[in-house]
N, C-alpha and C positions, 0 to 999 in steps of 0.2 A: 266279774267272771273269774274262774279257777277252774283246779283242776284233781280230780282224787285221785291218789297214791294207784288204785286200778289202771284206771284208765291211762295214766303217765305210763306206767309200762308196758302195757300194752300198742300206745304208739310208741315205746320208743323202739317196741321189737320191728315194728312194721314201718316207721319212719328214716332211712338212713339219714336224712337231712339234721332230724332231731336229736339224731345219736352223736353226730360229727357235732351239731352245736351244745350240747350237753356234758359231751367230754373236751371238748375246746373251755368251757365256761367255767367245769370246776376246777380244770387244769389251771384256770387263772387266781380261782379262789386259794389252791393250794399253794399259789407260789406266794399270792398276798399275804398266805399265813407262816412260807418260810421267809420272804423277803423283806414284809415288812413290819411283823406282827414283834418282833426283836426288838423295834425302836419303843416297844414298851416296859421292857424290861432292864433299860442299857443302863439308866444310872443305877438301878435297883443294885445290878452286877458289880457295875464301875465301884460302888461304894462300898463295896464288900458286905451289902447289909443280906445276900440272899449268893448263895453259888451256881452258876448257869445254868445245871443243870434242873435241880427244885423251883428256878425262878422260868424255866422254859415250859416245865410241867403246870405251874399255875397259870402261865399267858396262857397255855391251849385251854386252861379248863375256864379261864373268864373271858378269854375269846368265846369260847361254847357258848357261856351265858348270856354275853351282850348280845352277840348276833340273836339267838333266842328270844330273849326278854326284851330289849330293845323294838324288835319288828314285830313282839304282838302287841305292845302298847302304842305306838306309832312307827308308822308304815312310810311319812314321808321323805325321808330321804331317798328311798326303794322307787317311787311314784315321780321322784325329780330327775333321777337318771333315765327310769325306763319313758316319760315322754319327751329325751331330749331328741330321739331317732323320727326323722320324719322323710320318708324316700316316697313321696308321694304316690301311698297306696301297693307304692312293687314290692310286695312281699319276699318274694324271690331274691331279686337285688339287696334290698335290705338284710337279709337272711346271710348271703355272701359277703355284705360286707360288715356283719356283724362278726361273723367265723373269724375274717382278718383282723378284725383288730384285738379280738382275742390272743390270736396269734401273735400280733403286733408286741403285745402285752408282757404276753411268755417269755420272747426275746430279750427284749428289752430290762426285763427284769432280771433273769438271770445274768447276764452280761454284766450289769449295774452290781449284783453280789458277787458275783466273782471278784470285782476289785472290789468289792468292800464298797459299796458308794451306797447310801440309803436312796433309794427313788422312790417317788409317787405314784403307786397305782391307779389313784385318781386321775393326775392329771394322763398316764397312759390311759384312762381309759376316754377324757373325751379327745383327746390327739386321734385317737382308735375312730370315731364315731363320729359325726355332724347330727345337728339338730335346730331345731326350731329357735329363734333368737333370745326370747324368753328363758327358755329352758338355761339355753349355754349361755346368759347374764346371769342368773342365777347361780351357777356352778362358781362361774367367772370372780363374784362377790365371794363365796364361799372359800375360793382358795387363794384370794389376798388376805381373807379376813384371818384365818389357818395359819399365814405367814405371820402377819401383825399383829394380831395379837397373843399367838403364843406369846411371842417376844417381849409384850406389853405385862402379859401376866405372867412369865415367870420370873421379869425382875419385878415386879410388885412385890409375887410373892414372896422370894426372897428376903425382900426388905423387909417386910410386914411381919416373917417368923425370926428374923434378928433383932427387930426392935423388939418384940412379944417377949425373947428369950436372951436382954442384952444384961440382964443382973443374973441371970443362972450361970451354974458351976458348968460348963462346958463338958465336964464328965459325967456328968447326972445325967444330961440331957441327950448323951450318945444314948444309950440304950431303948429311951424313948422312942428318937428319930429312926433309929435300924427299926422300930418294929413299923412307925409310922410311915417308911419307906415306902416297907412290905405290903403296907394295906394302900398306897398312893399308887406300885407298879400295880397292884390288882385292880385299884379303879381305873388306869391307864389301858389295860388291855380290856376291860370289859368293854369302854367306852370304843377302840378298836375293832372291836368286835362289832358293836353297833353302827359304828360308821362305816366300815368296810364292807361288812356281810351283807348289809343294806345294800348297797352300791351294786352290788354284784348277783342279789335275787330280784333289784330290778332287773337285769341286763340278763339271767335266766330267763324270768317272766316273759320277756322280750320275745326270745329266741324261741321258747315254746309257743307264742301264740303265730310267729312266723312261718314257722315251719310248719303250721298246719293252714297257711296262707290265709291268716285274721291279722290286716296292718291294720285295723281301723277302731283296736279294743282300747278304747279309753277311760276304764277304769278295772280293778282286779281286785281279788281277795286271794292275800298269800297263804296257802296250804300251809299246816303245821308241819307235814313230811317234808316240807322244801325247805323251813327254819332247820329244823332237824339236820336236813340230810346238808347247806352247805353251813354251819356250826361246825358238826363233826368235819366237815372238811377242811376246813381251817384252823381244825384244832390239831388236827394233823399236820397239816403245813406248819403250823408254829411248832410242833412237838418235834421236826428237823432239826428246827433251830436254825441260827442263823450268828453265830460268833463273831462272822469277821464285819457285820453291819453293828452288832456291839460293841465293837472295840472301835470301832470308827465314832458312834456315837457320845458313846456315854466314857470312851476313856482316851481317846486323843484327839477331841475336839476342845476340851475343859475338863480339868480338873476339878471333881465335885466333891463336896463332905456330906456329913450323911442328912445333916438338916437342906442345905444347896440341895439336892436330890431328891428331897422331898419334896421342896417345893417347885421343882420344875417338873414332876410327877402330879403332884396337886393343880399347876396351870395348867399342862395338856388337858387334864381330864376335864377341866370344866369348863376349857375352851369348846372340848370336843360334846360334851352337853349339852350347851347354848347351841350349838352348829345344828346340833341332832334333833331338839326340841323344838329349834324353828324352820327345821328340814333341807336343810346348807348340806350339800356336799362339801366335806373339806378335806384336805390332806391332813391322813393321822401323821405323815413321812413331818409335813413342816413344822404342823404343832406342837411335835415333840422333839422335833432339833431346834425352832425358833426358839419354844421356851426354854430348851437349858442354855442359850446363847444368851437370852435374857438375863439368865441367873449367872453365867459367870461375868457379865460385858456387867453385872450391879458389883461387881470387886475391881474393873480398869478394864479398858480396850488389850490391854496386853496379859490377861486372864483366858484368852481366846487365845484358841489354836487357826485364825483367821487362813490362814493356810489349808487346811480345813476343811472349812467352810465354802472357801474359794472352790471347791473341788466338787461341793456337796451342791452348790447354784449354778455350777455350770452343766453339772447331771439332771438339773431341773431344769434350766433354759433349754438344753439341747431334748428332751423328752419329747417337746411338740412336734420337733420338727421331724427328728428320728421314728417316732411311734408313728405317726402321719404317712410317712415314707413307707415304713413298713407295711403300716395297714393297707394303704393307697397300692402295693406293688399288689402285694396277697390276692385282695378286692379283684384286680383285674388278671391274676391267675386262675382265681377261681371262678370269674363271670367266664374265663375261656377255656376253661376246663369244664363249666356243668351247663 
């Protein structure tokens, strides 16, 4: 089931339900692309191989492309989130408490950048939501695996580009690395792009097919207007920027050089590939803080700004229960408000 670009406007002049959850949904998209769409560009920054601004300009434009290209080659991470909602058949309800935990979401986020803390819009988003067991094990795997193995793969990698380049001249190979940076923070936000955008055209999909009181659509075809229209929205959100989750990430957590930086740009991304490929929602937020944790924890525990870190896990433990709270309050303002 889908829906054509006509027809979407048309309900959304004559749906208020559709309009509240429409601009609740991309409000959320936009914040994912000021909030969190940064942690793909921090070491890029940190290293001095790109200046925040031309490195903000490329996250929006391969945010654009992964969300794009990513969901018309495979659609499954889009299909994983939107069957985790299951309010047995109440359109309605479910509708309301999809709005909250959007809301949930907005909050939650903003509050997390204003001190500078990278969070997870992932997991705000199933804290926001309940669903079917299946579904939320699946997630569940997804954002340990996010955590663990960034961690795993960007001291790998590391290792692997030091032993590769342990007889080169150290200056020869700057030049190299700043440009291979460049093209690691570019695959870093495309793949961003793809796990995020995903994430959140299912949770559209959702809310369009509720609002028009269809709980029981179990399978879709995502419009090219809908890739389009949340791309641009997220490339906007990332075109904000987001500095002070930069500097939190990529330059007072560890200390990177420009080969370090690459390769903890090079593990996200292909953490976030496998995730994508086998339809894992995961946090782009862990992947890419685990990994460069990896990459400096492969030079000594005392290479980490563990301090940090400490700050960065505790904004993640407390999400469930904060975004939960929020959604949970929303939910039942809104069942007593409509």
């Amino acid at each position: 089931m889908t829906i054509a670009l006509p027809d979407f406007i048309a309900e959304l002049t004559q749906n208020p339900a559709l309009f509240i959850t429409v601009l609740l949904t991309l409000g959320v998209i936009l914040v994912n692309g000021w909030t969190d769409a940064p942690n793909a560009i921090a070491t890029c920054v940190s290293t001095r191989s790109m200046g925040v601004r031309p490195a903000i300009i490329m996250a929006a434009v391969f945010n654009f492309l992964g969300v794009l290209v990513m969901t018309a080659i495979n659609k499954s991470v889009a299909e994983t989130i939107y069957n985790m909602v299951d309010f047995g058949g109440n359109a309605q309800d479910a509708l309301l408490a999809l709005c909250a935990a959007m809301f949930a979401i907005v909050v939650w986020a903003t509050l997390a950048w204003w001190f500078g803390i990278p969070t997870s819009e992932s997991h705000a988003l199933i804290a926001g939501i309940s669903g079917g067991a299946i579904a939320i094990l699946k997630v569940i795997y997804g954002l340990v695996l996010s955590t663990f193995l960034g961690f795993a793969m960007g001291w790998l990698a590391v290792k692997l580009t030091g032993l590769i380049c342990r007889r080169m001249n150290r200056k020869k190979t700057t030049g190299f690395f700043q440009g291979a940076q460049i093209a690691s923070a570019g695959a870093m936000a495309f793949m961003h792009g793809a796990q995020d955008g995903q994430k959140f055209i299912g949770v559209f999909m959702l809310g369009l097919f509720l609002s028009k009181g269809e709980s029981n659509v179990t399978s879709f075809v995502i419009p090219i207007w809908l890739m389009i229209l949340c791309s641009a929205v997220m490339a906007l959100g990332t075109s904000i920027g987001g500095y002070r989750i930069i500097k939190s990430v990529g330059m007072d957590m560890v200390s990177l050089e420009k080969y370090q930086g690459f390769a903890a740009d090079l593990a996200g991304a292909g953490c976030l590939l496998i995730s994508s490929v086998s339809g894992l929602p995961v946090s782009t937020t862990h992947t890419k803080t685990t990994a460069i944790m990896g990459v400096g924890a492969s030079k000594g525990r005392s290479f980490v700004n563990w301090g940090v870190v400490k700050d960065m896990v505790l904004t993640w433990v407390l999400t469930f229960p904060a975004c939960g709270l929020i959604g949970y309050l929303m939910a039942r303002l809104f069942l007593f408000i409509f």
